[in-house]
N, C-alpha and C positions, 0 to 999 in steps of 0.2 A: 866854624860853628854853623848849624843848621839857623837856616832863616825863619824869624815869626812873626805873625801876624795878630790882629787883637781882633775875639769875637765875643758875640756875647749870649753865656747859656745860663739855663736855670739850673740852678741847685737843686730843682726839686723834682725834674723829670727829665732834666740833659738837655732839654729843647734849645737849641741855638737860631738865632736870630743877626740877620745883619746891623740892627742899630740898638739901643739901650732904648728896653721901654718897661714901663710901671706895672705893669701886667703879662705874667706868659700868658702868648696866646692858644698852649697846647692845653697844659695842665690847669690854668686861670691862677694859678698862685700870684699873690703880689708881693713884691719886694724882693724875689727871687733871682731874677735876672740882674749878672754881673759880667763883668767885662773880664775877662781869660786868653793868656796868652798861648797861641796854638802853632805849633810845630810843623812847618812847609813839608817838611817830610812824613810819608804814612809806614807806617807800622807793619802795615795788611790793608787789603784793598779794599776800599771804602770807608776805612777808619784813620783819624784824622789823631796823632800823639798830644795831647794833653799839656803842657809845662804847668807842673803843679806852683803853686804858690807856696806854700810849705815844704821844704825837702823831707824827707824819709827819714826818722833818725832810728839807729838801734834801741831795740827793747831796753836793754839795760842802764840806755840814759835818759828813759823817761822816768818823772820825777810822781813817786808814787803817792808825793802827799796832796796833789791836785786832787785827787778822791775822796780823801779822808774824811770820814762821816765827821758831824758836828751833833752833837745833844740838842735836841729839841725841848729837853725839860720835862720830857713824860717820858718816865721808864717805859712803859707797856708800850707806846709807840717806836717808840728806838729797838725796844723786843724784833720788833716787826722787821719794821726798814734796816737791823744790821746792826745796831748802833747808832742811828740817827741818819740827818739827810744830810748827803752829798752835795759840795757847791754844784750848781750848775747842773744839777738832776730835776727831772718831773717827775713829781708822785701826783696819783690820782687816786683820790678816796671816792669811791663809790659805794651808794647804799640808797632805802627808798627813804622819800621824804619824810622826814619829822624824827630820823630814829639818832641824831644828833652830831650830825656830821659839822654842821654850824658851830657847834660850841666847840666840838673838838678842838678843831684848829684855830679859835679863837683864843682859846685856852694855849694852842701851842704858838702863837704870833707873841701873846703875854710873854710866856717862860722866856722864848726866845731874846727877848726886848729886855727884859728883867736879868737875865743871865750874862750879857756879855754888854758892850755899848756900841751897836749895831740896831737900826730900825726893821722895821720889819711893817708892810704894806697891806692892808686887807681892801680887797676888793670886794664889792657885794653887790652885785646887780638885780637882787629878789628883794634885799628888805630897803629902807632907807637908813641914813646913819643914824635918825634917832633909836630906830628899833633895834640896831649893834649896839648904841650905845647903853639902853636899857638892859639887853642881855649881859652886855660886860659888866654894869653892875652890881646887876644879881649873883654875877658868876666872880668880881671881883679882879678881872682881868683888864684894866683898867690904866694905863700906863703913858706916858709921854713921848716914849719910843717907839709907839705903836698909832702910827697913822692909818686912817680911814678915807675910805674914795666909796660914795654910791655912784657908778659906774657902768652904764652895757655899754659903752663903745669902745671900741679895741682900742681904735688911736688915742684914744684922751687916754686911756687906761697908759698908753705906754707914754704918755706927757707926763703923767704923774710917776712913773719909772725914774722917767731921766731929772725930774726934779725933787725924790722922794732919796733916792739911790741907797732901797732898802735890800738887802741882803736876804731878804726871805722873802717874797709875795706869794700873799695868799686870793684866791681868784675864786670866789660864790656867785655861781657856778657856768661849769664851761657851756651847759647848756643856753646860758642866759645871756652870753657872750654875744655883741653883734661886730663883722668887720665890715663896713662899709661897701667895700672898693669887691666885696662876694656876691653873687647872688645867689637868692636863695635865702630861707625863711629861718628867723631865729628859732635854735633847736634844728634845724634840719641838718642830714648827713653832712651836706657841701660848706656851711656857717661852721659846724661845732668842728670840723677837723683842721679846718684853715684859721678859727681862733686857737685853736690847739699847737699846729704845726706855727704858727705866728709865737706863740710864748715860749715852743719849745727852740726856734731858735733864739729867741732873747734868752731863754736859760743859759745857752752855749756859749753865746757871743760873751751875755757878763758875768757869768759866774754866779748869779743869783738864782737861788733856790727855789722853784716854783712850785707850791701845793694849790693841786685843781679840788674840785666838787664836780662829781659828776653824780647825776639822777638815774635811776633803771627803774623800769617796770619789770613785776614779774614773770613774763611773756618776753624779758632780753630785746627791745624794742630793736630798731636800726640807728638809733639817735643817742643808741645809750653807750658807754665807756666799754663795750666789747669791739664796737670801730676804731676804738681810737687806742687801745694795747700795742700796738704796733710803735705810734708813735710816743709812748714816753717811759720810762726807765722802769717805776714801780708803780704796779697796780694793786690797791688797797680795795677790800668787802669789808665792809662794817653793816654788822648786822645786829639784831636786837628785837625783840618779842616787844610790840607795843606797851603788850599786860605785864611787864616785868622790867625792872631798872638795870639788869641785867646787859651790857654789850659787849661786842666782839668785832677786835680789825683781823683780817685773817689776810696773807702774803697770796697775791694768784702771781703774781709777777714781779722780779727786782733781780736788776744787773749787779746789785751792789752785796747781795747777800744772799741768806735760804728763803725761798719761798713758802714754806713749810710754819715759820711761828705763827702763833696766834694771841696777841695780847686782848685782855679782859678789864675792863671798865664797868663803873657804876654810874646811871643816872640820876643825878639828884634834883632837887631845886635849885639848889646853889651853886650850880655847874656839876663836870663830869669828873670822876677819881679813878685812879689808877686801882686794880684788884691783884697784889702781887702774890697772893694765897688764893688764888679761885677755890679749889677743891672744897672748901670748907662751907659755901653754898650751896653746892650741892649731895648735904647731908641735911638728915634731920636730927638733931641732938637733940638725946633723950637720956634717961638717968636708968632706964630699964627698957628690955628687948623684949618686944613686940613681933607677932607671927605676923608674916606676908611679907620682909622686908631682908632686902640682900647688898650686899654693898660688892661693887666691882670698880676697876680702872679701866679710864677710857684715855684713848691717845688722841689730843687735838692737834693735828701738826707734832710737833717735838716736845707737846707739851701735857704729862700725864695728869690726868681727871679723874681723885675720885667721887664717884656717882652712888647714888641709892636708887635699887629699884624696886617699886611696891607694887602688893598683887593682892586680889582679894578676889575670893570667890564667894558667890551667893547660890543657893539653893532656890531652882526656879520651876515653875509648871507647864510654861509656853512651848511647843517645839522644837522651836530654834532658837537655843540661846543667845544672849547677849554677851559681843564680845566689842569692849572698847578699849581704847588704848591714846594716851597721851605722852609724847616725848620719845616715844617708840617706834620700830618701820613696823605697821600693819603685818604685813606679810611675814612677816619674820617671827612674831609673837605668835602669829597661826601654827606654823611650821614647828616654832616649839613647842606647841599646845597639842598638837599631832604626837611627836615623837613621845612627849611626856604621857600619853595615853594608851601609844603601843608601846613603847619600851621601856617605861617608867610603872607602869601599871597603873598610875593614876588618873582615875576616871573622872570626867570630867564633863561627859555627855548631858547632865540635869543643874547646871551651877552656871550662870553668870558668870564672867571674866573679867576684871578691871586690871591694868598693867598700867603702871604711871613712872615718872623718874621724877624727882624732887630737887625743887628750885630753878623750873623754867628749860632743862637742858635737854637737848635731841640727843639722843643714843642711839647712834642705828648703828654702830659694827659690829661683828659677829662674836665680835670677846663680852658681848653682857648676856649672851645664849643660856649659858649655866646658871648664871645669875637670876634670869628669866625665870629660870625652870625653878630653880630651887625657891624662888621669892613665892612663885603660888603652889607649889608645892605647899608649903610651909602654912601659906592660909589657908589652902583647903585640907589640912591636919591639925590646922592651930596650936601648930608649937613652932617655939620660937627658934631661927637657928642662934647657936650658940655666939655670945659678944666676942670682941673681936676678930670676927671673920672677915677675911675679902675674896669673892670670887672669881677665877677668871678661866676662861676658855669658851671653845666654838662649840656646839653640840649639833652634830650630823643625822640625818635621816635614820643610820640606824645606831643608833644613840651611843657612838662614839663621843669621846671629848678629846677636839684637834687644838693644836699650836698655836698660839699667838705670837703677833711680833712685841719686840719691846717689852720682853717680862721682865726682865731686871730692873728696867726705868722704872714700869710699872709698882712692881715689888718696894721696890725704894719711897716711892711717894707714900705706900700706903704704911711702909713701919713708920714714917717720920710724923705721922697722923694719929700713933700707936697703934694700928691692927697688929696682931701678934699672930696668928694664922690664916694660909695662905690655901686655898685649895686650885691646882694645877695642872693643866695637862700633862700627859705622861712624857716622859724625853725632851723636857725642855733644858735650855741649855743651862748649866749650873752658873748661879750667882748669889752675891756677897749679899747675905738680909740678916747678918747680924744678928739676934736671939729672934728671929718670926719663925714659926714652924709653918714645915713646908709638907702639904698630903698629895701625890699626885695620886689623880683620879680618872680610870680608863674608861668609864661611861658611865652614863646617866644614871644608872642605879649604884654602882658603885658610890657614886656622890652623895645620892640621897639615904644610902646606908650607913654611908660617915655619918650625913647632918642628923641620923637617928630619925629619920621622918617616916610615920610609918606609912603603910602601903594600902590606899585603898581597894577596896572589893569592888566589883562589879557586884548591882543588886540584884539578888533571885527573883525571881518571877514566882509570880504570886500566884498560884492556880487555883481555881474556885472550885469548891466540893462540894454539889448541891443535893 
């Protein structure tokens, strides 16, 4: 047998050292440095063979229930993560302050606690425990199995680990995190990644499940949760309109599942609710149809949206009209506002423009283009298009209408909502819509000769006869 010797390297940058000490001194990591038995014989010249401490087993005898998502307790979040979180996984929920990241997982340490007999740990280094305390019982999340730590120091944080030996900890936030034994200013790049890189080997080591908080500014700072993707498994955007109750966790990253879901939530006073029919806010229900207003599907991630889009045009004097637009890409309502004047023949040169989407929602893909067109078509002719219509497709410079993806998802969502007619781009691929009639429409005018809209004039010039 080849001869070994014991040396000692980091785990976290390979740096070896001839004695055991508390600190690398390459990387600065602490507690990384371990003692590894090393192979007298080299491999290749200047590299030194390894003896692993775990042998190598075949794929098919590893045991695949080590992964297996567990329920959080909140559908819309398990939407996201897969299924639920993974023992021994880091998720990190990022979003900017106050849009309710706190209650969220407040709300999911409850469930957690409540659902199985397992504790589950909250960390909170921003509020004190009476101000958790007060929220949990506004929010009712309030439970015996769910202990509290006000907390920034790492170590004590992981004192209360080893005497807590909760199954889930939750950690507000990694910004607020201090490791002693680092230097470098709470919030700073060198603190937030080595408190980071610090839990996420406690995740691995015990099997405990750790949800972060992480802060971002709108400008992507260097301190925010885009440095630290690297290090932990899922990364969670939660976003939400201050002026609206309205939120959204959206998947940018997970080893465990699609990145692609998007779960929907409400803000209330009394904590945060699951929204497992979004669609249905953003419509305005009404008992009769109203000119300026067009309904299409939108795809959030894997998850179809139907939307309202409303248009109103005004008759004005000034120059240059006014063109505004809410929930909309600017540039994009221009571009339809162009083609619908060359190649729609609807003029539009003396009227004001207002383009809005209903109930708080951003629309910017190119599948609510038709929808666009036909919504202010329709106020600037004031007639209404016909009930149960939904519209969809791209509309091109010269007033084609192009393909979307996901028309059958799409299509599906909006008969199960009752729309009964469907207007389509041409050659899209056939699918199962059950009694919904289907009109494919080859461009812009073709569209607005279905919806019966009629066609404005350009005004004649008025010449004076003195």
């Amino acid at each position: 047998m080849a001869k070994t010797k014991a040396v000692f390297r980091c785990s976290a940058c390979t740096h070896e050292v001839s004695k055991w000490v508390g600190k690398c001194p390459d990387c600065g990591a602490w507690g990384t440095v371990n003692e590894v038995a090393v192979s007298a014989s080299t491999a290749a010249p200047g590299r030194r063979a390894m003896l692993p401490s775990t042998a190598a087993a075949p794929l098919s005898q590893i045991d695949a229930k080590v992964t297996q998502a567990r329920s959080t307790g909140v559908s819309e979040l398990d939407r996201v993560l897969g299924g639920g979180v993974v023992p021994g996984s880091v998720v990190l929920l990022s979003g900017e302050p106050g849009v309710g990241k706190s209650t969220l997982l407040l709300e999911v340490a409850f469930r957690w606690a409540a659902a199985r007999e397992e504790t589950a740990l909250y960390v909170t280094a921003e509020e004190s425990a009476g101000q958790v305390r007060l929220r949990a019982d506004r929010t009712g999340a309030v439970h015996d199995r769910v202990y509290l730590a006000a907390e920034s120091d790492l170590s004590i944080v992981l004192g209360h680990v080893e005497q807590v030996r909760p199954s889930l900890l939750v950690v507000d936030s990694v910004q607020t995190m201090l490791a002693p034994e680092v230097d470098g200013v709470i919030g700073g790049v060198t603190q937030v990644r080595a408190v980071t890189a610090a839990l996420t080997s406690l995740a691995k080591a015990t099997g405990i499940a750790v949800l972060l908080v992480g802060h971002v500014t709108k400008d992507g700072n260097v301190a925010g949760p885009r440095t630290l993707e690297h290090l932990v498994d899922v990364v969670l955007q939660f976003e939400g309109d201050k002026n609206s109750s309205l939120r959204m966790v959206r998947g940018i990253k997970n080893r465990f599942g699609s990145a692609d879901e998007v779960g929907c939530f409400e803000l209330h006073d009394d904590g945060i609710a699951c929204v497992d029919d979004p669609s249905g806010l953003f419509l305005h229900h009404r008992t009769d149809t109203v000119s300026g207003t067009a309904v299409t599907v939108a795809m959030d991630g894997k998850r179809p949206l139907v939307a309202e889009v409303q248009g109103l045009t005004v008759k004005t004097e000034i120059p240059q009209p006014r063109r505004a637009v809410s929930g909309l890409d600017y540039n994009r309502v221009a571009m339809v506002l162009a083609v619908l004047q060359s190649r729609g023949r609807v003029f539009l040169g003396k009227h004001d423009v207002y383009a809005a989407t209903v109930g708080g929602m951003r629309l910017l893909e190119p599948t609510a283009d038709l929808a666009i067109a036909l919504a202010i078509a329709s106020a600037e002719a004031d007639i209404a298009l016909p009930a149960g219509w939904v519209i969809l497709g791209e509309v091109g410079l010269a007033g084609e209408v192009r393909k979307v993806t996901g028309l059958g998802r799409r299509l599906a969502e909006a008969e199960r909502l009752g729309f009964t007619t469907a207007l389509v781009p041409p050659g899209s691929e056939k699918t199962k819509t059950g009694t919904m009639r289907i009109h494919e429409v080859g461009d812009l005018r073709s569209a607005l000769r279905l919806a019966e809209l009629r066609k404005s004039r350009a005004p004649r010039e008025v010449i004076a006869v003195e």
